[in-house]
VEXMIDO-946269 format. One record per residue (C-alpha): residue in three letters; x, y, z. Coordinates in steps of 0.1 Angstrom, whole numbers, plus 2048, in hexadecimal, padded with zeros to 3 digits. Layout:
alaXYZ
...
This chain:
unkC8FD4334A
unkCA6D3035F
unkCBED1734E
unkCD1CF8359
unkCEECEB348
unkCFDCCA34B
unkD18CBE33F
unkD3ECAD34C
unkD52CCA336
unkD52CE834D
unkD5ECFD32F
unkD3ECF4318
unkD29CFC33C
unkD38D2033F
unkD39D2931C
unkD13D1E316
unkD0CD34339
unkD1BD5132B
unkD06D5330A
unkCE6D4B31E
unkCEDD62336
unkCEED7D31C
unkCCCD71313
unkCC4D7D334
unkCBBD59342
unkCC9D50366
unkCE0D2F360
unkCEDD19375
unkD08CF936B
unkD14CD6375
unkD29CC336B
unkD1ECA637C
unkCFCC92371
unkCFEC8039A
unkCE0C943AD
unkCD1CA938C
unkCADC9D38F
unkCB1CA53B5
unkCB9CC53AA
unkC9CCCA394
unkC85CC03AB
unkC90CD93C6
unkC93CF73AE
unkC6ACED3A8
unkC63CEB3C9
unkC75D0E3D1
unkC5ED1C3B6
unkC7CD223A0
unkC7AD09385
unkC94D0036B
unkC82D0734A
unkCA1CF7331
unkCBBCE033C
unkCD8CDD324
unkCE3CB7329
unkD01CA531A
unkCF3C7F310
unkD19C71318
unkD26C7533B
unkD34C62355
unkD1FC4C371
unkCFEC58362
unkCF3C5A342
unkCE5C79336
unkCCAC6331C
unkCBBC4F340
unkCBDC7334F
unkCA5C7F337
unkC91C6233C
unkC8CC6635D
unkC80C8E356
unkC67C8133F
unkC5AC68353
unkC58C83370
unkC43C98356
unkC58CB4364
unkC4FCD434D
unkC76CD7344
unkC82CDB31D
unkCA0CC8316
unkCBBCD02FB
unkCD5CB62F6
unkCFDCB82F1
unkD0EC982DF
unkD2AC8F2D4
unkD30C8A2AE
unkD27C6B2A3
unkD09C622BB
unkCECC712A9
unkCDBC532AD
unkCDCC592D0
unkCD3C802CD
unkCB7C732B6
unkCA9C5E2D1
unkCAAC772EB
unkC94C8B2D1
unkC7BC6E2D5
unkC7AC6D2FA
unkC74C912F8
unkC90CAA2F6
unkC8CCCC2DD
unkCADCC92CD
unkCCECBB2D2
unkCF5CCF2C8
unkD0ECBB2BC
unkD30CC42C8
unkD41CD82BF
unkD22CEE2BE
unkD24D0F2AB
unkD12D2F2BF
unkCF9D312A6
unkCEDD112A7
unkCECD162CE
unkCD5D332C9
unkCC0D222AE
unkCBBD052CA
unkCADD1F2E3
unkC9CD322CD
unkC87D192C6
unkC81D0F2EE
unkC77D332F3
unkC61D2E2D9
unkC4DD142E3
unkC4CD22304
unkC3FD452F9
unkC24D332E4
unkC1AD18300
unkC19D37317
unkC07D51301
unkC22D6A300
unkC34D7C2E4
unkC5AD782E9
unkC65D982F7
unkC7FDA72DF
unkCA0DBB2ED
unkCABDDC2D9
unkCCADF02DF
unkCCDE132D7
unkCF1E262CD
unkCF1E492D2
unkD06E632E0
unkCE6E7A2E1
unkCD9E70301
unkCBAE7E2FE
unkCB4E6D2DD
unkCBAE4D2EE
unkCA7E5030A
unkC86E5C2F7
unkC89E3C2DE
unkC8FE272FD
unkC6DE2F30C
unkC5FE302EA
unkC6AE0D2E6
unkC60DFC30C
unkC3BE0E303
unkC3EDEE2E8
unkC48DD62FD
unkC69DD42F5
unkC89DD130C
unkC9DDF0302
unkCC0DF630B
unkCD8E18301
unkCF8E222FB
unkD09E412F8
unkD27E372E1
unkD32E1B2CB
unkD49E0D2E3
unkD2FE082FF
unkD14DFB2E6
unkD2DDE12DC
unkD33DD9303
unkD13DD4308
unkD0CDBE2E6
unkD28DA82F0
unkD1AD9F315
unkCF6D9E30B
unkCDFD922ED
unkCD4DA92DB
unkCB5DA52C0
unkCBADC72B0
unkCD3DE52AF
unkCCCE0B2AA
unkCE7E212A2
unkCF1E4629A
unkD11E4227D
unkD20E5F28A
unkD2BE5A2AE
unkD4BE642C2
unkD66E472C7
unkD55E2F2B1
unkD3BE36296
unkD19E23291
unkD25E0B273
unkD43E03284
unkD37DFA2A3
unkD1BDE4291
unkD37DD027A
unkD4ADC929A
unkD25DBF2AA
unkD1FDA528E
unkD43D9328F
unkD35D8C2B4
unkD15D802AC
unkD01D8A288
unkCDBD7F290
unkCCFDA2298
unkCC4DBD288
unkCD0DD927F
unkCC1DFD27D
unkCD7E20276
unkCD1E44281
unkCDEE5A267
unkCDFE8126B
unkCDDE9C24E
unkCF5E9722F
unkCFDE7023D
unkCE5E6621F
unkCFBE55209
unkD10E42226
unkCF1E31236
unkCE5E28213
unkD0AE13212
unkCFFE06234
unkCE2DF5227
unkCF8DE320D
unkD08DD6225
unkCF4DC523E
unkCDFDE524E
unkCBADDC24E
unkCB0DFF24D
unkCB7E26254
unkCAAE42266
unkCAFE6725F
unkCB1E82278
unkC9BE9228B
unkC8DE7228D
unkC67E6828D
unkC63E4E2A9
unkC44E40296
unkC5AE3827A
unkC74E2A293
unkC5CE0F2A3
unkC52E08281
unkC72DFF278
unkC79DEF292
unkC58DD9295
unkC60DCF26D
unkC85DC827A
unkC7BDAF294
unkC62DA027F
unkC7BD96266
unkC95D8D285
unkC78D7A28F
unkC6ED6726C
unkC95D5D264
unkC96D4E28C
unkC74D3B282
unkC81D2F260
unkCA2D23271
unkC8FD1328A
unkC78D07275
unkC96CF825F
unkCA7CE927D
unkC82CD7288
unkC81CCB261
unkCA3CBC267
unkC9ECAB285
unkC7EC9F278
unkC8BC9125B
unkCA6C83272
unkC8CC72289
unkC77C6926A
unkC9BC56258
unkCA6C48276
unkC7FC3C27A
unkC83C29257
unkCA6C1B25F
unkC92C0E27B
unkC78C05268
unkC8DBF524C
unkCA5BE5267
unkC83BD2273
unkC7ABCC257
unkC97BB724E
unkC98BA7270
unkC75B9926C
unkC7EB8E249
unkC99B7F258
unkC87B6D277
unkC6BB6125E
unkC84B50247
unkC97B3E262
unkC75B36277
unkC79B10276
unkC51B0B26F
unkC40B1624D
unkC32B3A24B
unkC17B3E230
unkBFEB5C226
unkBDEB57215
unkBC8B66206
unkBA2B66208
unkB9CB441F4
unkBBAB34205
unkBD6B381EA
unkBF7B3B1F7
unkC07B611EE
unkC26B5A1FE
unkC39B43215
unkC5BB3E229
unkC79B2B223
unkC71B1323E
unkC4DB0A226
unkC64B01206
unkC79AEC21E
unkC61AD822D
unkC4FAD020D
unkC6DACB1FA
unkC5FAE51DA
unkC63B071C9
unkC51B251CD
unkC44B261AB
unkC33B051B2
unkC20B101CF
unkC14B371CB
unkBF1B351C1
unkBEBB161CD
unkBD1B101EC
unkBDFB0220B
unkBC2AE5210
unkBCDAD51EC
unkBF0AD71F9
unkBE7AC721C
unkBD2AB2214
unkBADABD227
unkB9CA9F221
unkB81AA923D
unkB7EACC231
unkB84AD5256
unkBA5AEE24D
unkB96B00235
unkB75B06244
unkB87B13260
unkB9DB2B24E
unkB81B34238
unkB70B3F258
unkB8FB53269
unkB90B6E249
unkB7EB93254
unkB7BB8727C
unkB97B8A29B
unkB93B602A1
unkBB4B5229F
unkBB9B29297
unkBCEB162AE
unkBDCAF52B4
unkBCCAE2297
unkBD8AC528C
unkBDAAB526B
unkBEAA95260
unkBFEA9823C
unkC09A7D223
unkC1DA7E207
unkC34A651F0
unkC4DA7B1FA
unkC51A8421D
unkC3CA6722A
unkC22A7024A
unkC25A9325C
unkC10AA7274
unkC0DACA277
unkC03ADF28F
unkBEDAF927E
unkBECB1F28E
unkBD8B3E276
unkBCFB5E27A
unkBC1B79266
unkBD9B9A258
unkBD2BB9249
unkBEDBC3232
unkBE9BE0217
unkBC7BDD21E
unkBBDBBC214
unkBB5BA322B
unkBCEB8622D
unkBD1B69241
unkBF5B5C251
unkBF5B34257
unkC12B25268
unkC19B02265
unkC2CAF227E
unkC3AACF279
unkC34AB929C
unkC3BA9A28F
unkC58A952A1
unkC46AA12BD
unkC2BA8B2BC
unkC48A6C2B9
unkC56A792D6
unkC37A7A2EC
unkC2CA5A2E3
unkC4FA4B2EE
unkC4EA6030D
unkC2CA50314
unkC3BA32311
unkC57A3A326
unkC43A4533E
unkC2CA23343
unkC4FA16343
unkC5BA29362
unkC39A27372
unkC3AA0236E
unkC59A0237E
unkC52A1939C
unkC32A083A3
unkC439E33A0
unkC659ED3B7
unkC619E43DC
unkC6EA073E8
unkC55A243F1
unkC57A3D3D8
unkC47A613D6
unkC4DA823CA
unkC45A9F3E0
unkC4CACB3D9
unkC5BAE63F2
unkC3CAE040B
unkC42ABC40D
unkC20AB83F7
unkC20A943E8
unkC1FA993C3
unkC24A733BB
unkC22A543D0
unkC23A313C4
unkC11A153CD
unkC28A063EC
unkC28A223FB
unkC05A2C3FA
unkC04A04407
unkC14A11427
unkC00A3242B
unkBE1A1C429
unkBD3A3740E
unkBC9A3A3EA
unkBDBA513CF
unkBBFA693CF
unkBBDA6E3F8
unkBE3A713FA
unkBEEA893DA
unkBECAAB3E1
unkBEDAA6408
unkC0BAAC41A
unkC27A9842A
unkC1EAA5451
unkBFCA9944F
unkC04A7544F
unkC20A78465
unkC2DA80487
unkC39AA4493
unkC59A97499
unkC5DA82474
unkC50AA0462
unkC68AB9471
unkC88AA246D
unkC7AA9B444
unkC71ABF43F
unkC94ACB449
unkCA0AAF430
unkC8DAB9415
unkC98AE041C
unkCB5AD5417
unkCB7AC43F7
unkCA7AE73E7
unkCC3AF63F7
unkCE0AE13ED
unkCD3AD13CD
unkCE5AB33D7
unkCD6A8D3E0
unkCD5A88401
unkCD2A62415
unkCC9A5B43B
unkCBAA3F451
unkC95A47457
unkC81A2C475
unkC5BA2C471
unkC48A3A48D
unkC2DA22486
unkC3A9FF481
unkC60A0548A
unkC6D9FB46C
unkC91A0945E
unkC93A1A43E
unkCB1A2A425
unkCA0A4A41C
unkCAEA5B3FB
unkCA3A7B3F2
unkCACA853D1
unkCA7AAB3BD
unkC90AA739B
unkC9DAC8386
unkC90ADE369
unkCA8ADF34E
unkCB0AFF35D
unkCBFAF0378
unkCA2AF9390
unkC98AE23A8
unkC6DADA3A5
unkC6BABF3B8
unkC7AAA23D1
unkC7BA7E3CC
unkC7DA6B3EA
unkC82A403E9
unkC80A3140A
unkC94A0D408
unkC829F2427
unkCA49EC43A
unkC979E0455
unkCA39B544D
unkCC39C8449
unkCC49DF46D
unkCBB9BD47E
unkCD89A946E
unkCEC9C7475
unkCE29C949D
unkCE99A049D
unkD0B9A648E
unkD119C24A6
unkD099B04C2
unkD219914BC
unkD3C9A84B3
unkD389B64D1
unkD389944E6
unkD5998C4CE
unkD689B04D7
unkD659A54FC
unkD739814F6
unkD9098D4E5
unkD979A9501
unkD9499051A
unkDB197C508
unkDC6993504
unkDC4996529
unkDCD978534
unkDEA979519
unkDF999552A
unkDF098654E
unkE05966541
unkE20978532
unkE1B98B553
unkE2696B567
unkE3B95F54E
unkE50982558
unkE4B97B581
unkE5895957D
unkE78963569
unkE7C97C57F
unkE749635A0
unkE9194958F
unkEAB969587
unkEAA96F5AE
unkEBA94B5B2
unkED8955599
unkEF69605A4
unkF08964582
unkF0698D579
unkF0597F554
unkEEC966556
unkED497B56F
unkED9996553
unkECB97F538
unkEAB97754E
unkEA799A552
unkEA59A052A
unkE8E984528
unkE7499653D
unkE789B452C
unkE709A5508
unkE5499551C
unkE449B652A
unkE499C6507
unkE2D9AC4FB
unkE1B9AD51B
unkE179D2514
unkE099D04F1
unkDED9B54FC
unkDE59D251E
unkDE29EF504
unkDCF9D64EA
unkDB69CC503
unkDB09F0519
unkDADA014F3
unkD93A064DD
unkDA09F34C4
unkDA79CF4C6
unkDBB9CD4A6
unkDD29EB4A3
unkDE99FB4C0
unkDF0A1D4CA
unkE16A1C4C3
unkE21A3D4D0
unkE0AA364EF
unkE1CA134F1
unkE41A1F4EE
unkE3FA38511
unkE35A18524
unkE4CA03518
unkE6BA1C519
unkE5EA2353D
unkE61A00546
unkE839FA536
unkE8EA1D548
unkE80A13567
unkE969F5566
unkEB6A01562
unkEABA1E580
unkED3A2657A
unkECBA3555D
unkEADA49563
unkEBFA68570
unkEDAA6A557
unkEC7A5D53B
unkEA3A6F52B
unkE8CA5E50D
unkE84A724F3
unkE64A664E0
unkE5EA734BE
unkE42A664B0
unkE24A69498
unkDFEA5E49C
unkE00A37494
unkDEFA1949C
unkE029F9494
unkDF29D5493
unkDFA9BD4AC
unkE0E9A7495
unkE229C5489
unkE249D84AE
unkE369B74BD
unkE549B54A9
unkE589DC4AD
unkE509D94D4
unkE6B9C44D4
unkE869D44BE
unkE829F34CD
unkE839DE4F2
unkEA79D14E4
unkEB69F44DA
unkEA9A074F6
unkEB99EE50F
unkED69E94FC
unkED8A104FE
unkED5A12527
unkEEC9F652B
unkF07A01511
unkF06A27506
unkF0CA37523
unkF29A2B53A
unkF3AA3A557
unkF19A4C561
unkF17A60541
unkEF8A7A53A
unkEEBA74513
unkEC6A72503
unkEB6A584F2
unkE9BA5B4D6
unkE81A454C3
unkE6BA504A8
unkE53A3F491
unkE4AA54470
unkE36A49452
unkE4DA4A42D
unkE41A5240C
unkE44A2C402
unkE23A2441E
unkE43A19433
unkE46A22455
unkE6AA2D462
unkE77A24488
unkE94A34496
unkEA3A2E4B4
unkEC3A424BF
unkEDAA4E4DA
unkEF3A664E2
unkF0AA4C4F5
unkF2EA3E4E9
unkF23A2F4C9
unkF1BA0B4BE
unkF419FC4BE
unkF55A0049A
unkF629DA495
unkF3F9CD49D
unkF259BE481
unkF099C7497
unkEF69AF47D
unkF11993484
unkF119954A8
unkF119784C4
unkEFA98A4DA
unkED39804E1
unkEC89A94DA
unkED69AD4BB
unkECC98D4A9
unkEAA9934B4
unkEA99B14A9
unkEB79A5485
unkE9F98B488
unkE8299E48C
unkE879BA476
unkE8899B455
unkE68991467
unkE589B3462
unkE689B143D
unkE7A9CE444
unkEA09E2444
unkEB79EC462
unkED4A0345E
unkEECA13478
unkEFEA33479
unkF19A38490
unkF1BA5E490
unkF18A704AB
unkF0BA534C2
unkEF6A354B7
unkED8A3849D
unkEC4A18491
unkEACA1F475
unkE92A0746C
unkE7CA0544B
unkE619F044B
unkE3C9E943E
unkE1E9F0451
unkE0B9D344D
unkDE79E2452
unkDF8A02466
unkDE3A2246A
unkDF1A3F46B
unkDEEA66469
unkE05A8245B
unkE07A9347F
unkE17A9749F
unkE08A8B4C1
unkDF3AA34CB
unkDFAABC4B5
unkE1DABD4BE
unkE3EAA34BF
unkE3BA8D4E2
unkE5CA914F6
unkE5CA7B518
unkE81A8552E
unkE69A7454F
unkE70A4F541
């Protein structure tokens, strides 16, 4: 018989080869469960089947109880013996039930190893029709006495084996199982009743038969006392031998079957307890369920008297038991029509079962309650029985009356709104569709529910709302776009909205489409006199900055007639103060927005101009222009254009004497205080020590004073390290961004 053991302790795997293998089976161990059926599978097809697997229920990655499973749902012709752990009987038990012979508990003792197989190679040799085949050894040291009770004993049919001393019989005992041992007391190196002693410490289900030569009479009668089944005398009759023998297996073979039989008592009265715990377990679980069950459980018997009831009955009813055992559930209820108990009457000795009838009950007590009334016919202890169950809809019955009232509420409601309403599922099928919409399909309820969205649509609309519809199933969230009829060219606000199970599953779309189309027209008016305004008030800015344009040429046409260095100087300022503004009106009207100004694009043209002017500077002197993305308003951008005019010229014509190289830098930057922050600075000799430069008697600097109060702002000076004026002021309707120009700080050294 071939064996396979499985099991994650290789020292379990080799010891349980080691016994079988003296059994003479072939054996072969994992200790891995991964790829075992595989294995089975191709030992069957090899036409080497595994007869008995050996299979630990706990091991790691597969369990050994789904492995068994999966044999006996194979029907593979495989007998499995199980190895637990202590403690998991249960488990072992179970395995029993799903088909296994036996199971070993760890640790296992040898002879209940044995006992398992045993018993497999007992049900094989029955379901096969063959007598278990019995091994004998035979101790000599006559040779030829061994070797004629060898043959005497294969003419039986048994597997003999022989030995000429005690010290090779006991070899052989100890590496191979042995059902019954002959052997001569007297023998060189180690006599017969020693050798056998030493055999039974090994192993001590076997049998045991002595050889005993003349005047040996009173020592093999000892023997017997202790443990020897029988002796023979020399010369020895080898009738009397195999009877011996045959009377020595038998009773071999009766204390195997009674131990067997034992262990199959055990582990059927272990399947048969752990079949009432079950049993018992259920038992109090349904008792359990039944008296928490919210609705009344009653049994009757054949004249409709209640024999019992649950806890939820006494509840409801507001009584005892006493008061209602014996009593007949119409007198209770009330059957004023006789229909209940007709109908129950009728259920007792047939299959029929009652369902979903409803009675109405009144009482002083609890006032008016329906029940919903569900029977069946029992058998229990033989005796035919009825189980009612009474279950109290009353709220149920309030609430469906409210939610029909609700719901000629809502319908009211949807059919009296001027929106299109309707309802449609993942094909775009119209569930619902209210009445002005059905106005503007032209249909009835009837011809439109049940039909789909496409056929009363175009291609084109029905592709745009089916991807719409996809993709509120997809998202689960409402979704809102502008939809213009095909047909009459009318504007709509579309809003498609999921209707959910409690689950959270999405059944259904709604979809209200709001007539916008007053709206889009009002909208298109609106847009087109903005857009005649937006060209009006581009057109004045341009002919601002063309007057401020001439305002410039003619200061600069009357500074040609002055000879005074000072007073040409002053004319020169002025034009520059009046390009600054000329320049915010260009970049106002060539923008795309009319009301704010692109600051940073603003500041390189202007700093261009005013470096252009003094062309001394422009080689010695480069403009460094630090500045973040903002747009100013026109009445904030003026007073900046011009401050930063004023310090930027006052820079050129004062920072850098004597031909002197230096930088000079503006930057803009938004504060935490929805400030903005202007900095203009140099690297030339410094604003002068003894000079207020708020307290000053030139033009520049009161204007710049002047304006900065006019942009409700601060101005500070710091004198390190050249010249830095820092400006704090409001935006006044400002936007602005937390990032550099272009991804990066704008540096002009061309200006």
């Amino acid at each position: 018989m071939k064996v396979l053991i499985v099991d994650d302790e290789i020292e379990i795997c080799k010891r349980l080869k080691s016994e079988l293998k003296k059994e003479g089976f072939r054996v072969e161990y994992t200790t891995s469960p991964v790829g075992v059926i595989e294995k089975i599978y191709n030992a069957k097809n090899e036409g080497e089947p595994y007869k008995l697997l050996l299979l630990d229920l706990l091991m790691p990655k597969v369990s050994g109880f789904e492995l068994l499973k999966e044999i006996r749902e194979a029907g593979l012709d495989l007998d499995v013996i199980i190895i637990t752990a202590y403690g998991n009987e249960d488990k072992a038990i179970e395995a029993i039930h799903h088909g296994a012979i036996d199971y070993l508990r760890k640790p296992f003792s040898l002879e209940d190893f044995h006992a398992a197989v045993f018993r497999v190679q007992q049900k094989r040799a029955e379901k096969e029709e063959k007598a278990l085949r019995h091994r004998i050894l035979v101790v000599d040291d006559e040779k030829d006495l061994c070797e004629r009770i060898k043959q005497e004993l294969d003419k039986e049919g048994y597997e003999a084996a022989v030995a000429y001393n005690g010290i090779e019989g006991l070899e052989y005992f100890k590496n191979n199982h042995v059902d019954a041992v002959i052997a001569d007391i007297r023998m060189p190196r180690m006599d017969g009743l020693e050798m056998l002693e030493k055999c039974r410490a090994i192993n001590h289900d076997f049998v045991s038969i002595i050889i005993t030569g003349f005047g040996n009479h009173e020592k093999a009668i000892k023997s017997l006392k202790l443990g020897v089944f029988d002796y023979l005398r020399k010369p020895i009759s080898l009738e009397e031998l195999i009877t011996v023998v045959n009377k020595g297996v038998d009773l071999l073979a009766l204390r195997k079957g009674l131990s067997a039989r034992r262990r199959e008592l055990e582990i059927e009265t272990a399947l048969k307890t752990q079949y009432a715990e079950k049993i018992e377990h259920e038992k109090r679980f349904t008792e359990n369920i039944v008296a928490t069950v919210p609705d009344s459980l009653l049994v009757l018997n054949p004249d409709l008297r209640i024999k019992s009831a649950n806890r939820s009955f006494y509840e409801t009813f507001q009584t005892e038991p006493e008061k209602m055992i014996g009593t007949r559930i119409t007198d209770i209820l009330g059957d004023k029509d006789g229909k209940l108990g007709t109908e129950l009457t009728r259920l007792f000795g047939t299959e029929d079962m009652l369902e979903n009838l409803e009675l109405c009950y009144q009482s002083e007590k609890l006032g008016e309650r329906i029940f919903n009334i569900t029977a069946r016919g029992i058998i229990f202890a033989e005796e035919a029985q009825q189980l009612v169950v009474l279950q109290d809809i009353t709220k149920r019955k309030q609430a469906e009356e409210a939610l029909r009232d609700s719901e000629e509420k809502y319908r009211s409601l949807v059919e009296s709104t001027e929106d299109s309403i309707c309802l449609l599922d993942r094909n775009c099928m119209y569930l619902f569709i209210n009445e002005k919409h059905l106005s503007r399909l032209g249909l009835t309820a009837d011809k439109a529910i049940g039909r789909k969205y496409s056929e009363f649509h175009s291609e084109d609309d029905t592709k745009e709302f089916t991807e719409k519809i996809k993709e509120v199933f997809e998202t689960g969230k409402s979704l809102y776009y502008e939809h213009r009829s095909q047909k009459d060219g009318g504007y709509f606000l579309r809003t498609l909205s999921p209707v959910k199970e409690p689950d959270g599953r999405i059944v259904s779309i709604t979809v209200v489409s709001k007539d916008i189309t007053k709206r889009k027209q009002a909208e298109e008016k609106i847009q087109a006199s903005l857009k005649e305004k937006e060209v009006l008030l581009k057109e004045i800015h341009h002919r601002v900055k063309n007057n401020l344009q001439v305002i410039a040429s003619l200061l600069n046409l009357q500074s040609q007639h002055i000879n005074d260095k000072e007073s040409r100087a002053m004319f020169q300022e002025s034009q520059d103060r009046v390009r600054s503004m000329a320049l915010i009106h260009e970049k106002l009207y060539t923008s795309g927005d009319l009301s704010h100004i692109d600051i940073a694009s603003y500041i390189h043209s202007l700093t261009h101009q005013l470096i252009t002017t003094y062309s001394t500077a422009s080689s010695r002197v480069s403009m460094n222009i630090a500045i973040t993305d903002i747009f100013l308003t026109i009445t904030t951008a003026i007073p900046c254009g011009l401050i930063i005019n004023e310090l930027v010229t006052n820079a050129l014509k004062h920072a850098f004497p004597q031909e002197r190289d230096g930088t000079i830098t503006i930057s803009m930057t938004p504060s935490n205080t929805d400030s903005l922050i202007l900095t203009v600075s140099d690297t030339g000799i410094g604003f002068p020590e003894g000079i207020d430069f708020r307290n000053t008697t030139t033009l520049g600097m009161q204007l710049v004073t002047s304006l900065v109060e006019q942009l409700e702002g601060t101005i500070t000076l710091a004198r390190s390290k050249g010249t830095t004026f820092t400006i704090t002021f409001r935006g006044g309707g400002s936007q602005y961004k937390r990032r550099d120009v272009e991804n990066g700080t704008s540096t002009d050294t061309d200006c």
